[in-house]
N, C-alpha and C positions, 0 to 999 in steps of 0.2 A: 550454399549450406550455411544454416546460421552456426553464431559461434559463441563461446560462453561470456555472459557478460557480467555475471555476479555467482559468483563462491562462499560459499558460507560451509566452512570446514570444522566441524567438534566443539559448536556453539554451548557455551554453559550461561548459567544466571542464577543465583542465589543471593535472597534476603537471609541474611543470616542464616537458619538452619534449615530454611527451606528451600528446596531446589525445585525451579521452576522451569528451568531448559535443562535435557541432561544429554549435550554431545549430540547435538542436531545437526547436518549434514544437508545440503543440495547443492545443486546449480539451477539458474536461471539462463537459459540462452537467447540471444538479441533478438528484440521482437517477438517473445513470449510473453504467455498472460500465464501467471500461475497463481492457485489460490488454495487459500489454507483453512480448513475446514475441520470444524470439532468439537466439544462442548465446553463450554467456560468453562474459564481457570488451566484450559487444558496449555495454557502457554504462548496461545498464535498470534498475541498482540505484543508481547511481552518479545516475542520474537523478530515480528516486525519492527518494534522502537530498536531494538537493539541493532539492526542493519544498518541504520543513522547514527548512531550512537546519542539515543537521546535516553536511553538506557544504558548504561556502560557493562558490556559481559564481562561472567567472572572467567571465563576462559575460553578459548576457540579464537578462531580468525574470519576475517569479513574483507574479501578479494574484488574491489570493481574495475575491472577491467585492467587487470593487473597490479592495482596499487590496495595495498593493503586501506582499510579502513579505520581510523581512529586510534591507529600506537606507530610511533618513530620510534627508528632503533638509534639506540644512545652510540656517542662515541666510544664507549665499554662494550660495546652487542648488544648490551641491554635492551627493550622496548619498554617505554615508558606511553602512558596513554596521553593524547595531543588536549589540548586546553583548547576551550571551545572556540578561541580565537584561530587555532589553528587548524582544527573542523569547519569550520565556516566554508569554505571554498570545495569541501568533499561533500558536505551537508546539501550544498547549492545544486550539487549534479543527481540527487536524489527528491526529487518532491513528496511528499507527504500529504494526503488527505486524510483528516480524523475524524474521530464520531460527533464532534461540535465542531460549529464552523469557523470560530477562533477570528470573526470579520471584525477590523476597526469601527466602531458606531458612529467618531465622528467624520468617517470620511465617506464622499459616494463609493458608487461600487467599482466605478475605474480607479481611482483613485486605491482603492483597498489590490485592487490587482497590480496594478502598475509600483506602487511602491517599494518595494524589494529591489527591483529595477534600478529602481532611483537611488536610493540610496545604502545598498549591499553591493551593486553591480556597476554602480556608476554613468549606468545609463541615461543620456540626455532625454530632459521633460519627455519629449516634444517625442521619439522614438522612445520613449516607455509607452507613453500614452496608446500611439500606436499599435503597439505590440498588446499594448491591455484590451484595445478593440480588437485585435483578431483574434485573441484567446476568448474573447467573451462571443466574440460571434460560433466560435467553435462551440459550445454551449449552449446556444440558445438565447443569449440574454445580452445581445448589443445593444437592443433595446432599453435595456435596463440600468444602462452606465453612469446615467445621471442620479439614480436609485440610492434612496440608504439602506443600510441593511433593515433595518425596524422594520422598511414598506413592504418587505420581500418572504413570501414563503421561506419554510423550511429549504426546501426540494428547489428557491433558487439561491438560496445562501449557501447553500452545501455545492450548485455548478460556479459561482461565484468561487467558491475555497479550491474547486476543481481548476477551475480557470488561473488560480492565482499562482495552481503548482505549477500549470504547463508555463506560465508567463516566467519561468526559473528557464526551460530548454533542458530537463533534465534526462538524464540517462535510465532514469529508472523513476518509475512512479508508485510509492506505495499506498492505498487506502487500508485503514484500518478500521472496520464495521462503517462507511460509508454513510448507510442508510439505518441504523440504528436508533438517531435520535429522533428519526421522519415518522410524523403521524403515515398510516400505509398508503392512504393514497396520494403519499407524493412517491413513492420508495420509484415507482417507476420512471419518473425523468430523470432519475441522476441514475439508476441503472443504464437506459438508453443511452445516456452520457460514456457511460465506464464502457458501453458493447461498441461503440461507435469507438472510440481510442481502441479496443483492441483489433478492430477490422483494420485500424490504420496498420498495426502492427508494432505498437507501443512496447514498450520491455513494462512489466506490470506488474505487483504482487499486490491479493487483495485478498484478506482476511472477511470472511464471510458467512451469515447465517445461512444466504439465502442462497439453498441448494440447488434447486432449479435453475437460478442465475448461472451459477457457479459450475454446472456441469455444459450450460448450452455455451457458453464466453472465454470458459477458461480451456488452454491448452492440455495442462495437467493440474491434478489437485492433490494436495498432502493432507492426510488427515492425521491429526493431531490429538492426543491424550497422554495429561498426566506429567508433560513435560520431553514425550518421546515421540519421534515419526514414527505411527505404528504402519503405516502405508499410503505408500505413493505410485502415481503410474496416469495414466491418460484420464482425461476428466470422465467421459464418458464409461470408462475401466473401471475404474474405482467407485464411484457413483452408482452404474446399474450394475455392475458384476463384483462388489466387492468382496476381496479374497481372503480376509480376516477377519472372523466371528465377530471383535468388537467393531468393527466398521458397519457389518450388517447390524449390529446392535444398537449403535448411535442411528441410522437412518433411519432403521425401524421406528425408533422412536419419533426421530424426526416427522415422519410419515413420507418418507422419498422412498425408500427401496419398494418397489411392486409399483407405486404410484409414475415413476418416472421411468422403470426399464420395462415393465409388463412380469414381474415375477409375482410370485407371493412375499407377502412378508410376515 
């Protein structure tokens, strides 16, 4: 039976007077794909940073795998939030993939994955290097190790930025819109990439346009508006039978509902 690997309990976030997460709530369990689905603005990137603490929330808790995320409690009981020095080691067990592929330009593409390794991790050359080869074979693009990023599509910079999270060994993988910044006909090899780690059975959260993706890959899906979970439940649940007015109203528009379950819309 799997078991929970990430808690996110009465997540808030506000800029000033605007509240952007209000008391957001789930669990992720081990070797889930879960994906967040919604119309900008609605909060689900803003949610995702915050898992890492590359957002800092204005309230709630962030549980992996028993250890809270991003606040120590003071010798008063107090909890004070951890200086990113002392996030480093928590940050390292979460990979991140973004909508840009954030690659070093003047390094090749081993080199751009193995790095972390080297010098975060302390891992010798010689087994980074290694470890860079079998994550980029995982990808598709061992081929491509001696590559700079300049010579490389979209859609292999983005399995490249894929490659570089798993070369972390992380516990949890989040993508945030992925394939966003992909003219569309690359959107599909780093999709195939993201469907391939969840057969492995990856623990996964992946923020997403793309509905179709996202109902055939993901475990469950949360849809997102406004700043609130308005509903959650099995991908294919939510997606062709969804059970709240504005869900069938975001898809409609999307043009998924009818298109993907066989109703009307």
């Amino acid at each position: 039976m799997k078991d929970t690997l990430l808690t996110v309990k009465g997540l808030k976030k506000s800029y000033g007077s605007a509240e952007v997460l209000k008391d957001i709530s789930f669990q992720l369990q081990r070797g889930e794909t879960l994906s967040l689905i919604g119309p900008s603005g609605s909060g689900k990137s803003t949610c995702l940073r915050c898992v890492n603490f590359l957002e800092k929330p204005s309230g709630g808790e962030i549980v992996l795998e028993g250890e809270r995320i991003g606040t120590v409690r003071t010798g008063d009981g107090r909890e004070r939030i951890m200086s990113d020095r002392e996030l480093a080691p928590q940050r390292s067990e979460i990979g991140m993939v973004f909508q840009g592929f954030y690659l070093w330009p003047h390094l090749n593409v081993r080199d751009n994955v193995a790095l972390a390794s080297i010098k975060a991790g302390g891992m010798p050359r010689a087994e980074a290097y290694e470890l860079a080869e079998q994550m980029l074979e995982k990808v598709h693009l061992r081929h491509k190790a001696d590559e700079y990023p300049e010579r490389l599509s979209g859609g292999q910079q983005q399995r490249v930025a894929i490659a570089r999270a798993l070369a972390q060994k992380p516990k949890l993988i989040l993508f945030d819109e992925p394939t966003s910044a992909l003219d569309p006909e690359l959107v599909g090899e780093v999709l195939g990439v993201i469907r391939e780690l969840a057969e492995e059975g990856r623990s996964m959260i992946l923020v997403t346009h793309e509905i179709r993706f996202a109902r055939d890959v993901a475990d469950r899906v949360i849809f997102m508006d406004g700043g609130v979970i308005v509903e959650e439940g099995p991908a294919a649940d939510v997606i062709d039978r969804p059970g709240k007015e504005r869900t069938r109203a975001f898809l409609g528009q999307v043009g998924q509902v009818g298109e993907l379950s066989g109703l009307a819309t």
